[in-house]
C-alpha positions in Angstrom: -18.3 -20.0 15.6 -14.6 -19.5 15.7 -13.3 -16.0 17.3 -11.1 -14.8 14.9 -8.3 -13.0 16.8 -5.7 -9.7 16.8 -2.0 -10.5 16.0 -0.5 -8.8 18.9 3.7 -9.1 19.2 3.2 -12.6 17.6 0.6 -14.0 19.5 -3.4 -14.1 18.6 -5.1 -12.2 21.4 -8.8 -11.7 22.0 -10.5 -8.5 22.0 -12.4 -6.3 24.7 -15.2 -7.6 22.6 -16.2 -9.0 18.9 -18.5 -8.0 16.1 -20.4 -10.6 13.7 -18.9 -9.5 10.2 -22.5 -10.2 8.0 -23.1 -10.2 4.3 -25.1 -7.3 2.3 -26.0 -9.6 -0.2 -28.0 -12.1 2.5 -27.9 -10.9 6.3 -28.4 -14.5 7.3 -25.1 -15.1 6.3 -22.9 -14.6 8.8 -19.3 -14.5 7.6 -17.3 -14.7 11.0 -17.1 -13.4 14.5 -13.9 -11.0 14.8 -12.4 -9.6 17.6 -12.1 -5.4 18.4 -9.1 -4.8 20.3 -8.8 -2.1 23.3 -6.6 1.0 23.4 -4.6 -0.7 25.6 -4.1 -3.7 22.8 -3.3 -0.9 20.3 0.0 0.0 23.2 0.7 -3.3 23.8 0.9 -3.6 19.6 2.9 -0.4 19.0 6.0 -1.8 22.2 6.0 -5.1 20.4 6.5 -3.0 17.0 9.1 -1.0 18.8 11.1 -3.4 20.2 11.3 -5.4 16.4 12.1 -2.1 14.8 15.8 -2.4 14.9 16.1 -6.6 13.6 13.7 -6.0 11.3 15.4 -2.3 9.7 19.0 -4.5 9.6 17.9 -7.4 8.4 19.2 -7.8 4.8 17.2 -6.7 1.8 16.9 -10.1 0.4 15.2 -11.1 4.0 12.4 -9.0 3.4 12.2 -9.8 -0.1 12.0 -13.6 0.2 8.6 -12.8 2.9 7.0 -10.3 0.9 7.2 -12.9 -1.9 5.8 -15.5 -0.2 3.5 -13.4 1.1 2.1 -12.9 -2.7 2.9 -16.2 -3.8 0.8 -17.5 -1.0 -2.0 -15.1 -2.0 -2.3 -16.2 -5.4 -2.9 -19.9 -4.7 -6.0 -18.7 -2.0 -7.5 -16.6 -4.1 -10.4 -17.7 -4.8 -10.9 -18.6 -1.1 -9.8 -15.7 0.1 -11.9 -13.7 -3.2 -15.2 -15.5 -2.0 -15.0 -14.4 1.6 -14.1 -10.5 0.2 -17.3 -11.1 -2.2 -19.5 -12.0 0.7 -18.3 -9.3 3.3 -18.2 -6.2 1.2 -20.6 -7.1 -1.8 -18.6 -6.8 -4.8 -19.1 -9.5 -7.6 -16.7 -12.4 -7.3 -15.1 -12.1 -10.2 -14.0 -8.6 -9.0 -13.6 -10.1 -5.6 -11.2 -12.0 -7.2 -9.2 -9.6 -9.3 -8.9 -7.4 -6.7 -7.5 -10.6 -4.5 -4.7 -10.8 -7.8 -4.2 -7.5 -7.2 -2.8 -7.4 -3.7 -0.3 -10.7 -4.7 0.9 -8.4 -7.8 1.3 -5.0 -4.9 3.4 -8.1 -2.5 5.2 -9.3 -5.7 6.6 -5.6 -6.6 7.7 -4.6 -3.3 9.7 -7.7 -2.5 11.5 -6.6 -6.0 11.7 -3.2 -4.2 13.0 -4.1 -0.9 16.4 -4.8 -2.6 16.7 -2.0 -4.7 16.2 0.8 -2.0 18.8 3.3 -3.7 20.6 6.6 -2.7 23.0 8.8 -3.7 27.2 9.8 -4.0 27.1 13.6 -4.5 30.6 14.9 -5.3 31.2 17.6 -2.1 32.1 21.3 -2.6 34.6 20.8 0.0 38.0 18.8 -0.7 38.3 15.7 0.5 34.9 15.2 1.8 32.5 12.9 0.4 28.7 12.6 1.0 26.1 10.3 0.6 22.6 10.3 0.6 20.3 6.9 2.2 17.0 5.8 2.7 15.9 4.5 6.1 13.1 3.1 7.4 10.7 5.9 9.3 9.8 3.5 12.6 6.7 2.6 13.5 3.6 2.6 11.1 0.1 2.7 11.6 -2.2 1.5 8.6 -5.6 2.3 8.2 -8.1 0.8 5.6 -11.2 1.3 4.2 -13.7 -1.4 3.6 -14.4 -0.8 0.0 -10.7 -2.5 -1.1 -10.5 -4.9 2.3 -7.4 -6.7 0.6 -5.6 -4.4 -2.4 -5.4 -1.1 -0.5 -3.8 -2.9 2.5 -1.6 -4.6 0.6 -0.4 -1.6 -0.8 0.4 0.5 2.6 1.6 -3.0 4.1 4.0 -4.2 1.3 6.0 -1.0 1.3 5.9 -0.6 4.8 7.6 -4.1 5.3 9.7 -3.8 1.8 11.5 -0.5 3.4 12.2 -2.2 6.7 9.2 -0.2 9.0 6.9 -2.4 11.4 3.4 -1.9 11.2 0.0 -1.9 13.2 -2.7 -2.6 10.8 -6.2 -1.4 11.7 -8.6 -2.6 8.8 -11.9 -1.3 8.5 -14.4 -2.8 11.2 -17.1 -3.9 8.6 -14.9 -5.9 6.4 -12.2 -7.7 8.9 -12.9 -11.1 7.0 -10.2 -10.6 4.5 -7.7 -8.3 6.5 -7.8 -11.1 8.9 -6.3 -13.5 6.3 -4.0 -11.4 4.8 -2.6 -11.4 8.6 -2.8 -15.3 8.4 -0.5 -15.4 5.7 1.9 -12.7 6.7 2.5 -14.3 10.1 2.5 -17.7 8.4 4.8 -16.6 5.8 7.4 -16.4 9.1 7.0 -12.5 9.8 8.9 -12.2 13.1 6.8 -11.4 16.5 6.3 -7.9 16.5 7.4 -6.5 12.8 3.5 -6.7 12.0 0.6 -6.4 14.2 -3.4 -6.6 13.5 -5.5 -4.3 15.9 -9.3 -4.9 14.7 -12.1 -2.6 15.6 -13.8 0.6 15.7 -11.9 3.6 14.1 -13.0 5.6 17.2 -10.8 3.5 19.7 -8.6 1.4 17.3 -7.9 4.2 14.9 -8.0 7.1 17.4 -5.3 5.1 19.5 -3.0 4.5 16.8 -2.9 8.0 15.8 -2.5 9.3 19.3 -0.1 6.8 20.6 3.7 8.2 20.7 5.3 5.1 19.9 4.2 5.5 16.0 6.1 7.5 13.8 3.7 7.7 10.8 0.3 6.8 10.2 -0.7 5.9 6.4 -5.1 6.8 6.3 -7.9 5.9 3.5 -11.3 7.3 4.1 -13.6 9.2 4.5 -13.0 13.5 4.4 -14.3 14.3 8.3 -12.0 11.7 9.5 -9.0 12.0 7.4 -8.9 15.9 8.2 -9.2 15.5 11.9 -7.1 12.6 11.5 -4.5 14.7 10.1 -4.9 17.6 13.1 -3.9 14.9 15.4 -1.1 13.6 13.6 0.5 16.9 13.5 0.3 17.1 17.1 2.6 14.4 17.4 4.8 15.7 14.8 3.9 12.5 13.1 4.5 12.0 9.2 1.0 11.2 7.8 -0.4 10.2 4.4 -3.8 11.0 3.6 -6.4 9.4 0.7 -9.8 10.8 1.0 -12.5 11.2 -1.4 -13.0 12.0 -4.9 -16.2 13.6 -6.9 -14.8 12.5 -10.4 -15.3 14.0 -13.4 -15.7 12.4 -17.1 -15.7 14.7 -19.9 -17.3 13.3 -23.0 -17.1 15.7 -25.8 -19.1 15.3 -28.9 -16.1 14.2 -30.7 -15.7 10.9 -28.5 -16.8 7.7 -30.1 -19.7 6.9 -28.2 -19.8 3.5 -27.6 -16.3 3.9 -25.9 -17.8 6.9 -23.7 -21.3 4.9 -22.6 -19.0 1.6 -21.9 -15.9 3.8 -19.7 -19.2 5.4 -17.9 -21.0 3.2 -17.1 -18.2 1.3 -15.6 -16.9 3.8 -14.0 -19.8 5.6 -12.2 -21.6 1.8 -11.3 -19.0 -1.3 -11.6 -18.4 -2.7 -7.6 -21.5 -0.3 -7.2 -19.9 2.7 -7.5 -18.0 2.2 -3.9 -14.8 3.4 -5.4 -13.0 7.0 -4.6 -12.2 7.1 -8.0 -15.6 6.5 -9.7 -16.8 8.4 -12.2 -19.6 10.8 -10.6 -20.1 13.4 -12.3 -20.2 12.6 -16.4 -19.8 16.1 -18.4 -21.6 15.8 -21.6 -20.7 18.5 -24.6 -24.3 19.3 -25.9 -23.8 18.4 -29.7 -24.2 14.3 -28.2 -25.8 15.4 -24.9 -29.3 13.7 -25.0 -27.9 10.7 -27.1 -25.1 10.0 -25.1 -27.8 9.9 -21.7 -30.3 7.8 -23.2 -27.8 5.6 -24.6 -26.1 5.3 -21.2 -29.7 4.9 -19.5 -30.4 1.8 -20.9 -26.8 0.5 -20.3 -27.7 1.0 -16.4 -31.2 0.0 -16.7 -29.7 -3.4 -17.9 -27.4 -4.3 -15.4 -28.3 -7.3 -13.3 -28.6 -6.3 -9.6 -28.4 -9.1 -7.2 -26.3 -11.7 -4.4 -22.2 -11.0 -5.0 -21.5 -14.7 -5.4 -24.5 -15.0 -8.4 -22.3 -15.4 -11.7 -25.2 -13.6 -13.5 -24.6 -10.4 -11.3 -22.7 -7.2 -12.9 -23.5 -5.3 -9.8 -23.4 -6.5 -6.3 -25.5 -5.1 -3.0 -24.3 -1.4 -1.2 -22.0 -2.6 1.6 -24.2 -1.7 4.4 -27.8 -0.4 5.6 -26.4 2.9 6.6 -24.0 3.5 2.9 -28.0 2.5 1.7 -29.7 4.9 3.4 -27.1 7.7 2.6 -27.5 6.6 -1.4 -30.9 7.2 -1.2 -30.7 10.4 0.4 -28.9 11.4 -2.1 -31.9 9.9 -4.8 -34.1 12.2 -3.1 -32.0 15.6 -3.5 -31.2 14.9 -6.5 -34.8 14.7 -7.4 -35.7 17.7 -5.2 -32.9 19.6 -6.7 -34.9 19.4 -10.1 -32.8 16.5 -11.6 -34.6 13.5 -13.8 -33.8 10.7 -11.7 -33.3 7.1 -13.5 -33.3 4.4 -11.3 -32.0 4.8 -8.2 -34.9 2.7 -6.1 -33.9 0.0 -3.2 -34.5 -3.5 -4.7 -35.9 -7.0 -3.9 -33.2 -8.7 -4.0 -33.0 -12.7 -3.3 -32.3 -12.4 0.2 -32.7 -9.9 3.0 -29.6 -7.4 1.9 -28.7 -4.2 0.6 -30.0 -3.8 -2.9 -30.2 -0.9 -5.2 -30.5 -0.2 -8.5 -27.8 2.4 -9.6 -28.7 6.1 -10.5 -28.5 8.3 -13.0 -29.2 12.1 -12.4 -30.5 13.7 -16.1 -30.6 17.4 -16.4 -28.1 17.8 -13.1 -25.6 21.2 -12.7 -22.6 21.6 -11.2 -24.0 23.6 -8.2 -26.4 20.8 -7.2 -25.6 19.1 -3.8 -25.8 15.8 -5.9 -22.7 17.0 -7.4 -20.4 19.0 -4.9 -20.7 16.1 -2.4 -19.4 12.8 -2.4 -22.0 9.6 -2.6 -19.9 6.6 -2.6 -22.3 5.0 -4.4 -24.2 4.1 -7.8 -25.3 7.4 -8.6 -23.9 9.5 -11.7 -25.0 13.5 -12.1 -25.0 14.4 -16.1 -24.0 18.1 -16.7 -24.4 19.3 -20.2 -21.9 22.2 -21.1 -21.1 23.6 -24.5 -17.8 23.3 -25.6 -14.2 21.9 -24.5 -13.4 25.5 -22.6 -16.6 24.9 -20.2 -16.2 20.8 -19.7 -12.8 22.0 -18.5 -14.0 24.1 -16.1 -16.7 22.5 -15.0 -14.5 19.6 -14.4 -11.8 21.5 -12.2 -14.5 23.1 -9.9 -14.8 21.1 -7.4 -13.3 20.6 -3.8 -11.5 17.5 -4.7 -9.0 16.5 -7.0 -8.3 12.4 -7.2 -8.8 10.8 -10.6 -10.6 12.6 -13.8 -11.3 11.4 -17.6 -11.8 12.4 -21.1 -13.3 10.8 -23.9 -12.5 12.1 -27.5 -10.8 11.3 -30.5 -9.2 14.7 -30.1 -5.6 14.9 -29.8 -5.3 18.4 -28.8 -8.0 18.1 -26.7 -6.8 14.9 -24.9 -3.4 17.0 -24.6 -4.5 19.7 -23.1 -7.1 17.8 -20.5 -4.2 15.9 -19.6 -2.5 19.4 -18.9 -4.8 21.3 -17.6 -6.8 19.0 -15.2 -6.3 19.6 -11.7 -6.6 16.1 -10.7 -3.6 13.7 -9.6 -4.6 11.0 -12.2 -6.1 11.7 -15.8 -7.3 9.2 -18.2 -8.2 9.5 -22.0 -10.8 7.2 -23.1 -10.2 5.0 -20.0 -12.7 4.5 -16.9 -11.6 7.2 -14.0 -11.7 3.9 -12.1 -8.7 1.5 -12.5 -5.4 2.2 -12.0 -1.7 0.2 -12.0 0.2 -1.1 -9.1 3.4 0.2 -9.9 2.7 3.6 -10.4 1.9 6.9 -7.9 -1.8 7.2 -6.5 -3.5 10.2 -5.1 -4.8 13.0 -5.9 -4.8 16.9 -5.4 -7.2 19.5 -3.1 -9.3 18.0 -0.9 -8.5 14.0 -2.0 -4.9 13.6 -1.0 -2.8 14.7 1.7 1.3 13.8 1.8 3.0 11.6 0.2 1.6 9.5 -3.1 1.1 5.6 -2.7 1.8 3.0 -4.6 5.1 2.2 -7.5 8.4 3.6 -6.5 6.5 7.0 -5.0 5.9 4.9 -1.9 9.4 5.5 -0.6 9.0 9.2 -0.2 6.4 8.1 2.4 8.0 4.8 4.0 11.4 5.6 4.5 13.7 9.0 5.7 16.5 10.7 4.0 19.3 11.0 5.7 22.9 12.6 4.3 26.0 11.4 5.9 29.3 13.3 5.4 32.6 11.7 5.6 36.2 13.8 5.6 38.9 11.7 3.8 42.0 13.8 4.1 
């Protein structure tokens, strides 16, 4: 099998060693052999980025425009290639293997409309005869590093900007999903990137990741995880005065109130707690259910869940695809058993047959759950769904804001007052009225609040706060 490589200062490089990147859905199926690259790779990748920083910052707008389009242009013809290979690495369903593929040519798209409209600002002095202006610039040196539940669109939307603003880039993806980072790096350096602007360093977050954060050459390090690592992550950063962004987790809440049509509340639930099997930061895990529609609302949603088909991520007949690995499996079902023990009705929730040796399980629901339970205070990542009754709009509210985190949050109800003031009131960084807490656009901000976000927000025209510096130049004309 062919050694897939590191981009290294334009050159493929091997690794200190490789990993065999396997499917959940059958572990016979072995989707490559990828390289890991040493700390010493990661320096050798962050001079090579150095040394392009200064062609790459002056090169014209249009320059960077033209590759980050063909970039996405290229994207959208592979894309169901490139959507089969995310399918069979990370387990989502193809057709969302292949939306989120779409996605990642829009992100490419957008920023290479970006790149030439980086803008500042004429200010009219208090002094006489002194004028000021205000610029963007690039901020140097940028380490990305991914998560492997979005191997292509969250990549695509730290790399884009990153290139669009003029920065050069290391880009660590996450080490159980290389497979599609590694084309995304095919394309990028095909698309005629020059040697050095970006750089892939594959492997383990503990030398990859730890090395990009630590090494002095980087200015700024862009990180979506998990909470442990993106808080140390961040201690580190700060240490080396670096600018950091931070995307963490999320424990989602979705407020149905007993004035919400119901078969709009069962549908934007059960999609968001369990579609790409509930691997998403911004699922909805925790489902807030006034008590007028309560028990109708939970059987009703029950048998929605009960009737999703479970099986291989390249099956057209499956709605919900195999948890990413034997570990994420083992954690879900943890969490099963807490939930249980913590005096929940569990429905579903058990490890599955599936029709070859992978990851299956059948999602969760957790009947009869409160907002104290472990269940749902701590992040699962997976198909699970605590339902809290509460008694009026007042309590969903609160019950809703009280929790550590503080990404994406819902409401369903026909309401207008109450959509208003959940809109208001919500301490989350993205709010949705009779929409799935997961699903968001391109071309606006991302993040969250509390313990979900940290700096900067991603994605849209936000991106620049993070990807470039202000600087204010004064000039004395008399």
């Amino acid at each position: 099998m062919e050694l897939k490589r590191n981009l290294v200062g334009g050159n493929w490089v091997e690794g200190e060693d490789a990993t065999e990147n396997r499917s959940p859905s059958n572990l016979a199926d072995v989707v490559g052999l990828y390289a890991r690259a040493s700390a010493d790779q990661v320096a050798d990748a962050a001079a090579a980025a150095r040394a392009a920083l200064p062609v790459w910052a002056g090169a014209s707008p249009q320059i960077r425009a033209d590759l980050l389009d063909k970039v996405g242009a290229e994207i959208l013809t592979r894309k169901d290639e490139i959507g089969r290979i995310l399918a069979r690495e990370e387990g989502k369903t193809l057709p969302e293997a292949i939306g989120e593929t779409v996605r990642a040519a829009q992100i490419f798209r957008f920023f290479a409309g970006e790149a030439i409209r980086v803008a500042g600002d004429a200010v009219a002095s208090v002094r006489p005869d002194v004028d000021v202006e205000v610029m963007r610039e690039p901020v140097g040196v940028v380490g990305l590093v991914t998560p492997w539940n979005f191997p292509i669109a969250i990549p695509a939307w730290k790399i884009a900007p990153a290139l669009a603003y003029g920065n050069t880039v290391l880009f660590k993806p996450a080490d159980l999903t290389p497979g599609s980072a590694h084309l995304l790096a095919e394309i990028i350096h095909a698309a005629g990137a020059p040697a050095g602007v970006f750089n892939l360093v594959m492997g383990r977050g503990s030398v990859v990741g730890d090395a990009i954060v630590r090494h002095p050459e980087i200015d700024a390090v862009s990180f979506t995880g998990s909470v442990p690592v993106g808080r140390a992550l961040a201690v580190e950063a700060a240490r080396g005065l670096k600018k950091v962004q931070i995307e963490m987790g999320g424990k989602n809440p979705m407020v149905v109130m007993d004035d919400a049509d119901l078969d709009l509340a069962v549908n934007a639930c059960l999609n968001g707690a369990f579609f790409s099997t509930g691997q998403r930061c911004t699922a909805s895990s925790r489902l807030i259910v006034h008590e007028a529609v309560h028990d109708e609302f939970a059987e009703r949603l029950s048998e929605a869940m009960m009737a999703l088909r479970v099986g291989d991520a390249l099956d057209p007949e499956t709605q919900i695809g195999p948890v990413v690995s034997a570990s994420q499996l083992d954690s879900n079902l943890g969490y099963v058993e807490i939930a249980r023990s913590e005096g929940a009705t569990v429905i579903g929730g058990e490890r599955l047959d599936g029709p070859a040796d992978g990851f299956y399980q059948r999602p969760a629901l957790f009947v009869g759950a409160t907002n104290a339970m472990r269940t749902s205070r701590e992040e699962i990542f997976g198909p699970c769904a605590s339902v809290i009754r509460v008694g009026d709009f007042d309590e969903a509210l609160a019950v809703a804001n009280d929790t550590e985190f503080g990404l994406s949050s819902g409401i369903c109800t026909s309401s207008l007052k109450h959509a208003r003031e959940f809109r208001r009131r919500s301490a989350a960084g993205m709010v949705m009225v009779n929409l799935p807490t997961a699903g968001v656009d391109y071309h606006v901000p991302f993040g969250g609040r509390k313990g979900s976000s940290y700096g900067p927000r991603e994605q849209g025209r936000y991106a620049a706060e993070f990807y470039t510096a202000v600087k204010t130049s004064y000039s004395f004309s008399g």
